[in-house]
N, C-alpha and C positions, 0 to 999 in steps of 0.2 A: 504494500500500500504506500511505505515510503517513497518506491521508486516511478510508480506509477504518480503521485504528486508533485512529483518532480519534472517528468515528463510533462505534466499538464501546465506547470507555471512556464516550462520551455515551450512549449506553444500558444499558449494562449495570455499568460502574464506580461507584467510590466517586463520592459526589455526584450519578449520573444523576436522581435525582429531582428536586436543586435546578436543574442544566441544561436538563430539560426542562420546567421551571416559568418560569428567564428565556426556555426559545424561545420560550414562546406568551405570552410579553409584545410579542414584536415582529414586527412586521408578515407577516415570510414566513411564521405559523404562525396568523395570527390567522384568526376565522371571517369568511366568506365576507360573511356581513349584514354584520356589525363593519364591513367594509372599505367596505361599498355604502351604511351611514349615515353613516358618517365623510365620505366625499365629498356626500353632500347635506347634512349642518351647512357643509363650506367652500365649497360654494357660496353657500348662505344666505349666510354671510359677508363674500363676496365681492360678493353682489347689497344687501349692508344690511340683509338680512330675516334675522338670527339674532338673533333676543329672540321671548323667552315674552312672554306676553298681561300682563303687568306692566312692558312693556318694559325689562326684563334681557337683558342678552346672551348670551351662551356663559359668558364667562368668570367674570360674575357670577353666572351660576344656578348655575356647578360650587360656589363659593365657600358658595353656600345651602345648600346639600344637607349633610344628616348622616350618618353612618357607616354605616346601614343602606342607603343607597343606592352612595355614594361616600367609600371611605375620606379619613381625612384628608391622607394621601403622594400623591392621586391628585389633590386639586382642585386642585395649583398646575400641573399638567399641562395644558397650553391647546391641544396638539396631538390634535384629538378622533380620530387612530388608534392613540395610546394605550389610548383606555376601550372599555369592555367593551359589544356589541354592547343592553342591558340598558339600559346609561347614557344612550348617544345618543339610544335609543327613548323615554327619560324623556323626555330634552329637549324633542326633536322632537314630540312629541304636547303639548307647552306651547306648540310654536308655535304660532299661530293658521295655520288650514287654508289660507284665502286664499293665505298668502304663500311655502306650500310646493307648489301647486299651478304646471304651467306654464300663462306666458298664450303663447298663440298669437299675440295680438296682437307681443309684445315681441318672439317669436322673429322675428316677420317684420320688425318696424321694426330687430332687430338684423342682418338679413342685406340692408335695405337698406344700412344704414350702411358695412356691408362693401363691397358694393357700390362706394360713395361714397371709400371710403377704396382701393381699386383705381384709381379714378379721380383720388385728390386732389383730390376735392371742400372746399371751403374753405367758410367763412362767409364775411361781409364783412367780418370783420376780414382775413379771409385765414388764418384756421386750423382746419388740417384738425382731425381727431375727438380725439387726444392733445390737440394744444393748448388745446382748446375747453375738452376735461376740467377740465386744472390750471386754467382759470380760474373756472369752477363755486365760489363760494366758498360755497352753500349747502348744496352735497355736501359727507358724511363724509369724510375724507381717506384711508380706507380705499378708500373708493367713487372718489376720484378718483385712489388707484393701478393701478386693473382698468381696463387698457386694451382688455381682451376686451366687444365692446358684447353677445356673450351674456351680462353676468354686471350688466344694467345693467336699469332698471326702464322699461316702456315710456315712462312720462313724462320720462324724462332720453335716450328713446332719439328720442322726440319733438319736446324739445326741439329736440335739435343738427339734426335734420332741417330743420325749420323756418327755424335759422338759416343750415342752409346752401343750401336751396334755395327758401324762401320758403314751402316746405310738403310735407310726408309724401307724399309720392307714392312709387312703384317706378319706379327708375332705367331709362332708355332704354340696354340693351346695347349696344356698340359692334357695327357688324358686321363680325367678324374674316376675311370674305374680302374684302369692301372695302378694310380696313386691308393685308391682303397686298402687296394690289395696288397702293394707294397708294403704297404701302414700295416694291415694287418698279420702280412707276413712277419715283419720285425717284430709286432707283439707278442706273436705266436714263441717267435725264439727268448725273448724277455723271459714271458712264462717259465718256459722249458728252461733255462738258465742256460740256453747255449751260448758261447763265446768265439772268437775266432783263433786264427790260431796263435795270438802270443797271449790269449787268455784275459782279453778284454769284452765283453758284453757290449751291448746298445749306448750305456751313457758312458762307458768309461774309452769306447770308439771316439764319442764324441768330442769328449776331451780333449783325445792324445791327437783328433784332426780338426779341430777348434779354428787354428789357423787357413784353413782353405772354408771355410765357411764365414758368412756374410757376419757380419756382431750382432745383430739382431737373434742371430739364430743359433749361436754359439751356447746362450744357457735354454734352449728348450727342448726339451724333452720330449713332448709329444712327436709320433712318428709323422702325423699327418699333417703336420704344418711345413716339414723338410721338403725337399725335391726328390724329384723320380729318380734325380743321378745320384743323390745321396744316400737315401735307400738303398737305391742297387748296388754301389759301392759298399756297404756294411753286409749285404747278403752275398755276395760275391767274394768277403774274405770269408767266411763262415767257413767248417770241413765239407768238403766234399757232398757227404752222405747226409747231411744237416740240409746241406745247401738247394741238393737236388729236390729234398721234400720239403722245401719251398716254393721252389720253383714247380715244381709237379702244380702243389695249391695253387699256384698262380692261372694255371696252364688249364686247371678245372673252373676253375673262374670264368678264364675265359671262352671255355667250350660252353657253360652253363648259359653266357650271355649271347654267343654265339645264336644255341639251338631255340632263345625268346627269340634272337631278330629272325631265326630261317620262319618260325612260326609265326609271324607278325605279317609276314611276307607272305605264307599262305594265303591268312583271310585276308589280305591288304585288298583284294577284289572281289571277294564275297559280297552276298546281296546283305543288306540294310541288319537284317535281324539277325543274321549268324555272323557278322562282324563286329556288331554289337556285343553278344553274349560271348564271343573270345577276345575282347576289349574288355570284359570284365572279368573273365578269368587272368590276365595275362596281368591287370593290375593284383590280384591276390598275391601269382608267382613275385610280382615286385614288390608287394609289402613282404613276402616270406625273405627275400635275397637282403629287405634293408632292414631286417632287424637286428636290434644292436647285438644280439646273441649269435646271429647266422654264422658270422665270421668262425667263430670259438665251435658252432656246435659240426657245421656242414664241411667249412675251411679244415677242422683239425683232422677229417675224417683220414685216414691211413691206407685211402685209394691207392696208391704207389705202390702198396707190397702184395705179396704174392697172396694168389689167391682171391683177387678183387674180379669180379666182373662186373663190366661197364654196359650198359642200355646202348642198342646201335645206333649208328647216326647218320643222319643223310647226307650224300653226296651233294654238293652245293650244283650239279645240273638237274637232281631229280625236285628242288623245291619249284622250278620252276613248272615243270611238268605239275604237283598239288595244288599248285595258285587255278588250275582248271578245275578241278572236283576237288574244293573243300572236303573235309569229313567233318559230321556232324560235332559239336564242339566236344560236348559229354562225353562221346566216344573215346576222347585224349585221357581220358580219367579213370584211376586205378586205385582203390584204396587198399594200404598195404596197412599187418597189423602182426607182430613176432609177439614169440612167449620165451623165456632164455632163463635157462636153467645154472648152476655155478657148478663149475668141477674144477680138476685139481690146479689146472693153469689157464685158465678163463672163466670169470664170474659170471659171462654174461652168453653161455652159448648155447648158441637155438639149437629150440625144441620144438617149436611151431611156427607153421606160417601159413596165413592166409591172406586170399586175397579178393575183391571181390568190385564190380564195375557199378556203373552209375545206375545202372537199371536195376540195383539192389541182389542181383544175383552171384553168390559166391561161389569165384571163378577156379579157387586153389582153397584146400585146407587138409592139410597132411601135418603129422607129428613129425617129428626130425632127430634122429639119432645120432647126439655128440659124437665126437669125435673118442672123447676119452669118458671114461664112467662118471654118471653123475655125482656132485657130492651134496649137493643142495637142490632138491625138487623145487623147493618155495613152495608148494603145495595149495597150499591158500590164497596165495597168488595165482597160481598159473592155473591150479586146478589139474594138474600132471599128477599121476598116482604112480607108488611104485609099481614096475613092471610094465608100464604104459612105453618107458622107451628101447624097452629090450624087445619087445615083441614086432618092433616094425628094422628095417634096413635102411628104409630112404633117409639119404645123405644131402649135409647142406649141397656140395656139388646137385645135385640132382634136385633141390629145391632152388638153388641159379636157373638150373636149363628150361624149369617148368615157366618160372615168372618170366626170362626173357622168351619164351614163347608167346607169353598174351601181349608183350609191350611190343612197338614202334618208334623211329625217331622219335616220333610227336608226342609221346606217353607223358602225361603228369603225373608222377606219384604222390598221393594224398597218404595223410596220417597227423596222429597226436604221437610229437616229439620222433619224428619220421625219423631222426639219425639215428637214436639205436636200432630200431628196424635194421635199418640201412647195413649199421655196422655189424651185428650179430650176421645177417643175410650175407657180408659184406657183396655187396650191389651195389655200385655209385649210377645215380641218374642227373642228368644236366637241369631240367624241370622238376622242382618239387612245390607242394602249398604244403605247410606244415600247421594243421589247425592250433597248435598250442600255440605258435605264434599271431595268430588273429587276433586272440585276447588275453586280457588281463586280469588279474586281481586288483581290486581298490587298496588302495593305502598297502600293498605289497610290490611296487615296482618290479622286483627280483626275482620273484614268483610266477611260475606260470601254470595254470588252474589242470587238473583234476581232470581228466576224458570226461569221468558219472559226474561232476561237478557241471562241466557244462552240458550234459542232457540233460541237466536238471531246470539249469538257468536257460539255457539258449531254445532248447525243441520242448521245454515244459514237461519232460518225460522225470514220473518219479521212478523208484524200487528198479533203477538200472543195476545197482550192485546187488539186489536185495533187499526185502525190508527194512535189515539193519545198517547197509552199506558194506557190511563186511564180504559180501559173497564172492567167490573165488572168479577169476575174467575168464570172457570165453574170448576167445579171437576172434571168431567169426561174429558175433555181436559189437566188439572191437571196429572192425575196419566196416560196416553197416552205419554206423553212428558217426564215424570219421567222413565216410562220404555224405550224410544226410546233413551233417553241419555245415559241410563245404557246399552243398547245393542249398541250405538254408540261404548263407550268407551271398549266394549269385542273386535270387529270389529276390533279396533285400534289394538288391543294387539295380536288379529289373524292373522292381516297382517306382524307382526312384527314390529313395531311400537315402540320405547322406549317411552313410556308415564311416566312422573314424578309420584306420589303420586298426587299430587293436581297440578294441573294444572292452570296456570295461565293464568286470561282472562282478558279484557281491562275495568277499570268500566264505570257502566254506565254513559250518559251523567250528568243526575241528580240522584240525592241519592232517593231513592222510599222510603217512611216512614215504620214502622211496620204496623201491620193488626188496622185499626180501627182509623188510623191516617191519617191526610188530608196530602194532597202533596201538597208541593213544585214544583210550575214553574220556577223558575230560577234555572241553571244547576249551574254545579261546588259546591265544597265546602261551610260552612256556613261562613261570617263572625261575630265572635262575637258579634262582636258593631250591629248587629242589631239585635239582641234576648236578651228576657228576660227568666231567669232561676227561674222554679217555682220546692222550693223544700217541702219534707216533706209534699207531697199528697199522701192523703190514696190511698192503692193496694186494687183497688175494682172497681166494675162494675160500670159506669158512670161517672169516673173521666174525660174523655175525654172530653165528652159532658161536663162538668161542666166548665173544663177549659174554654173551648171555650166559652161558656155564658158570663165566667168572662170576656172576653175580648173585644166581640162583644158588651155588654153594655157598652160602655165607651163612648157612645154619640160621637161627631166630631171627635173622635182618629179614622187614619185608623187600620182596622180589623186585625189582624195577618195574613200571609202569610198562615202557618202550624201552626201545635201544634203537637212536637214529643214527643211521652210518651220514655225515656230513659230508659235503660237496670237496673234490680232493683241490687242490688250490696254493700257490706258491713254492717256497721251496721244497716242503714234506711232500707237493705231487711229484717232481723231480727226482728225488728219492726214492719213491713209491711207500709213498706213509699214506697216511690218512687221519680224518679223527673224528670221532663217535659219541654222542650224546645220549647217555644215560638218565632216564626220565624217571620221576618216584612221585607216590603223592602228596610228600609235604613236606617242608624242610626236613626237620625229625629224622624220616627214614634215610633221606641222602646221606645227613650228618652220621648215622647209624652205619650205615653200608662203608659209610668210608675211614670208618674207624673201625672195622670189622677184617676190613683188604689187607692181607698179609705182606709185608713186604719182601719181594725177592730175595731167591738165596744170594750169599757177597760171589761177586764175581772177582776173582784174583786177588787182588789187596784193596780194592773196591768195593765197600760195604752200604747196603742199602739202606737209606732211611727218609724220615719225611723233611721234606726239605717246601722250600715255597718260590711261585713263580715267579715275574717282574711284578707283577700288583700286588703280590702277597698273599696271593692263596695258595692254603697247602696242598699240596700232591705229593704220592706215591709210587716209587717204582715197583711194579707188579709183577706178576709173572702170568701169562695165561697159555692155553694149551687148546691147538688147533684140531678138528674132529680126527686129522693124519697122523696125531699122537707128537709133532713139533709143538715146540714149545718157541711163546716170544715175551721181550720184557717190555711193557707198557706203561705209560704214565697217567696216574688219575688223578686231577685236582677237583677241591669243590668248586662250586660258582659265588662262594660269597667269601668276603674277607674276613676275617674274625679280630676280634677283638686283641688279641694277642696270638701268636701264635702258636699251635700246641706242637707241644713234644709228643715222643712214641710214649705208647704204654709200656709195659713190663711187659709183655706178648712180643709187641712188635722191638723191643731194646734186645729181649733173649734170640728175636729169629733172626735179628740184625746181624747178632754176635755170632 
């Protein structure tokens, strides 16, 4: 109400005439030209081309002018959206035509330069476009405050080209899926702790060649901010056999991207509707290639060694011959779905595989007989009973030959968390949509949902695992719901639908463990204080079970809740360690079990006792014993700090001794 009062004494009050005489002095009321010649005088300005054909400037033609043009209170005003639409046009038609004209030339030598200045292009003195300017002493100094090279004449935009690359040409773009990969290749070996060969790593390369790189770029870290020759230079010292399975990952990259463009190029003359619906598949495969996990889950796969069979691929004469008869899009769709059993030297090897097409009919489902004796069914998992893999023969070989029977160049493989499929199967395909990467968890970035979490959320489907959730998986229900998600979310996009990348959905009540680990009954998040952290346990078959023995023996302590084998990660995967989270229901029992845990026998003059981490909580070295009768020594701390730190009992001082 105040402002609207205001208003009304401005138009209609004592003085409205004088007030609406200073509005349209200032810019919010000024005319439309006024304001579109005002910006080309300071551009002129800016470019050095404001002077009339008597070379006068702005400031000195205002100064010439007499009253009939430009009062005399107006010519000391140098801000040309002051003056009046009248003024400018005076000006402006003094300039000579030439210099108000765009050259075409300049705009493109100016968006080279840009170009150059993305790059950090330098002269030989070694200065980029700024510095080059201030050293211009034959430029205005007006000219050499416009750091903008649109505001610069093509001869000074010629110049600095010249100097910095020997001559005007259009920059050669980096290629940014190369650069991806490069980046991600170098992470890859970070990870892995690979080194080259005088046993320096990623940042300590950097370091010792500090000197050939620009200063800007000498303290950063990040792989993706380097160049493609810097990169390749750090993988290129690598050994050998490092080096090759990087470059292999590279080389799958680029087949991957390869067999979207032969396939784009299919439908690229398809009629309206089936160009469409592989226009929306074809953005899935590019949400699945750009998720920030792809690299780490699809990149790390170990296509390179033996034993890999790869999806066939088309000859670049025969795509053109497909651009005639489309196949229908669905048709390219394949939902794949493993069950992986753990034996003595692979945790994860298949026992099932099915597979099954869009038209909901399940095309492959055979059990598969490891290689080497199971030692882990997982039972509850997989739903494998003993005896179920001795009675059949078919072999992973022979479950390759069947799936690349149903596939084509053009095949998409569909799945939830399709890489192990993948790798258990080991199969590499260049097209995949991987549903777990569609969506997400709320408030778990890091997480990705549950297969029966999202039939629950996405197709409204309840008692997919069971009434309770607990019931063992089938596979072939598996790769059924894998496809019907992936045709939900086309559906969506067909109706016109704005669907995000990932989509986010509610999590679940309770957190579900990985494959081969007990669950958790009680929902919600864990709290610390009642888990004990077992780290530095071998990555091998029957750790699981091993854990649990160690625990379930503790006589009167109640039993853990769960045991979750954690995500392997840093140096300990390097190693091949791992570490496992032991769950209980309340502080109490943690604190009990961990004062219960005997501490290992002394190794040489090496004697075991409790000792505490970098925070201060204490751990135990243990001893546990694998179902193959090996024996390993582990470390178990609590999750809470204590008040002071305790000593051993008289139990653990005597088994110390």
């Amino acid at each position: 109400s105040r402002q609207a009062a205001h208003f009304a004494r401005a138009a209609f009050g004592p003085g409205a005439a004088a007030h609406r005489a200073r509005a349209m002095a200032t810019q919010r009321y000024r005319d439309p030209e006024a304001l579109k010649l005002a910006r080309e005088v300071r551009l002129l300005q800016k470019r050095g081309l404001a002077a009339d054909a008597s070379g006068r400037g702005w400031a000195a033609w205002l100064a010439a002018q007499d009253d009939s043009l430009v009062r005399a209170a107006d010519r000391t005003l140098l801000d040309p959206a002051k003056h009046s639409a009248a003024t400018l046009r005076c000006f402006l038609d003094a300039v000579p035509q030439e210099a108000r004209q765009t050259d075409p030339e300049a705009k493109e030598l100016a968006d080279q330069v840009k170009a150059r200045q993305k790059r950090r292009a330098t002269d030989s003195a070694g200065r980029g476009w700024a510095e080059w300017l201030d050293a211009q002493g034959d430029l205005a100094e007006d000219q050499r405050r416009v750091k903008d090279p649109a505001h610069h004449t093509a001869a000074t935009l010629r110049r600095f080209l010249a100097a910095a690359t020997g001559e005007a040409k259009p920059p050669k773009t980096q290629d940014q899926g190369e650069l991806r990969e490069l980046a991600s290749a170098v992470r890859a070996a970070q990870r892995r702790g690979v080194v080259d060969g005088t046993g320096k790593g990623w940042l300590e390369w950097l370091a010792a060649h500090g000197s050939q790189l620009p200063a800007k770029l000498r303290e950063t870290r990040d792989p993706s901010r380097h160049k493609a020759e810097t990169l390749r230079s750090f993988l290129a010292a690598l050994p050998p056999g490092e080096c090759d399975a990087l470059e292999h990952r590279m080389r799958r990259d680029q087949q991957s991207r390869r067999a979207l463009g032969n396939l784009r190029e299919v439908y690229a003359a398809a009629d309206e509707a089936t160009a469409a619906e592989a226009s929306r598949l074809f953005a899935l495969i590019e949400h699945t290639r750009g998720h920030a996990k792809y690299p780490d889950h699809y990149g790390g796969l170990p296509t390179h060694q033996e034993g890999w069979m790869d999806l066939p691929q088309r000859p670049k004469g025969e795509v053109q011959e497909h651009t005639l008869f489309p196949p229908d899009v669905r048709s390219l769709l394949l939902a794949i779905d493993c069950e992986m059993v753990a034996t003595k030297s692979d945790s994860s090897a298949l026992a099932r595989v099915c597979v099954s097409n869009s038209d909901g009919r399940v095309l492959l489902d055979r059990l598969v007989r490891p290689e080497e004796e199971a030692t882990d069914l997982r039972s509850h998992i997989t739903g494998i009973q003993p005896g179920d893999l001795q009675a059949t023969q078919y072999t992973r070989a022979d479950a390759q030959r069947d799936v690349l029977a149903l596939c084509s160049p053009s095949t998409v493989l569909v799945g939830h968390t399709l890489h192990k499929d993948m790798d258990a199967l080991k199969l590499d395909a260049p097209l995949v949509v991987d549903i777990a990467f569609l969506y997400g968890l709320e408030g778990q970035p890091s997480k990705m949902p549950p297969l029966a979490h999202l039939v629950e959320q996405v197709l409204g489907r309840t008692g997919f695992r069971g009434a309770d959730g607990q019931a063992a998986h089938d596979c072939a229900d598996d790769v059924m719901v894998s496809m019907d998600l992936l045709l939900h979310r086309l559906q969506l996009a067909a109706a016109g639908t704005v669907v995000p990348p990932v989509v986010q959905v509610a999590p679940p009540a309770s957190t579900p463990q990985l494959a081969g680990q007990a669950q958790r009954a009680g929902p919600g998040p864990v709290d610390e204080a009642c888990t004990l952290l077992a780290h530095r346990v071998p990555d091998r078959a029957g750790a699981f079970a091993a854990l649990a023995a160690l625990f379930v023996s503790l006589g009167d302590c109640p039993a853990p809740e769960g045991v979750e084998l954690l995500e392997r990660k840093g140096a300990a995967a390097a190693q091949n360690l791992r570490s496992a989270l032991i769950i209980f229901t309340d502080r109490d029992a943690a604190q009990a079990a961990f004062a219960a845990l005997a501490l290992a026998p002394a190794s040489g003059a090496r004697a075991s006792r409790v000792t505490s981490d970098r925070d201060g909580r204490p751990q135990k070295e243990v001893e546990m014993w694998f179902p193959d009768g090996e024996a390993a020594r582990v470390y178990v701390r609590t999750g809470v700090v204590p008040a002071a730190a305790p000593s051993p009992t008289g139990a653990e001082a005597a088994s110390a001794a």
